[in-house]
Residue, then its C-alpha position, 0 to 999 in steps of 0.5 A: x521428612x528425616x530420613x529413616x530406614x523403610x523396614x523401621x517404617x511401622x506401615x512397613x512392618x504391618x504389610x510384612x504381616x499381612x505378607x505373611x497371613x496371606x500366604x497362611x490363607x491361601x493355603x486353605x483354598x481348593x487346589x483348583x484356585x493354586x495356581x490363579x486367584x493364590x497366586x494373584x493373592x500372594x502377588x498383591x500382597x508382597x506388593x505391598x510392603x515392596x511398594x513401600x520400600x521401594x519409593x522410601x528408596x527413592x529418598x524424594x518425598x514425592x517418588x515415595x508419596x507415588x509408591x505409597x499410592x501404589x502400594x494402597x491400590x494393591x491393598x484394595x485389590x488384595x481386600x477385593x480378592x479376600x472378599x471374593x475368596x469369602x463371596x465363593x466360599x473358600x475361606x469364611x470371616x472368621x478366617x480372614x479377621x485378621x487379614x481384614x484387620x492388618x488391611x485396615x490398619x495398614x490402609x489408616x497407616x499409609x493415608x496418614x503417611x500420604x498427608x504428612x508427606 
């Protein structure tokens, strides 16, 4: 695979938005959650986009292959933690749409990455 820069990666871009609608999301949970399922949230989230720029960094495509599964596992924990928030009543689907619509899309992205690797 040429070359490229990992913040010109699309799947990077997108985990940069779930990034950030994440931390609007758990903005709204009760001030009891604050300090553990939030900041577990958060936790996975930046590890995301973080995962997929540090195995780009590798420069190999097998380094970079292993990240991105990395990266995938942490979004299916982040999905888990938004089904929980959704499971307690904390947030509602309507809330959590574009969240769940940035982890698909970016799921679809990484799998497609993995198999052209």
């Amino acid at each position: 695979m040429a070359y490229m820069n990992y913040k010109d990666l699309t799947v990077w871009q997108k985990a940069m938005d779930l990034v950030s609608e994440v931390y609007r999301l758990v903005k709204k949970l009760p001030e009891e959650e604050k300090y553990a399922l939030a900041n577990q949230m958060r936790r996975s989230a930046v590890s995301i986009p973080s995962n997929i720029a540090e195995g780009k960094g590798r420069k190999t495509d097998n380094e970079f292959k292993n990240f991105l599964g990395i990266a995938n596992g942490s979004l299916m924990e982040l999905e888990t933690q938004l089904l929980i928030c959704i499971r307690l009543k904390y947030l509602d689907e309507s809330e959590t749409h574009l969240a769940f619509s940035l982890l698909d899309e970016v799921n679809r992205m990484i799998t497609t990455l993995m198999l052209k690797i």
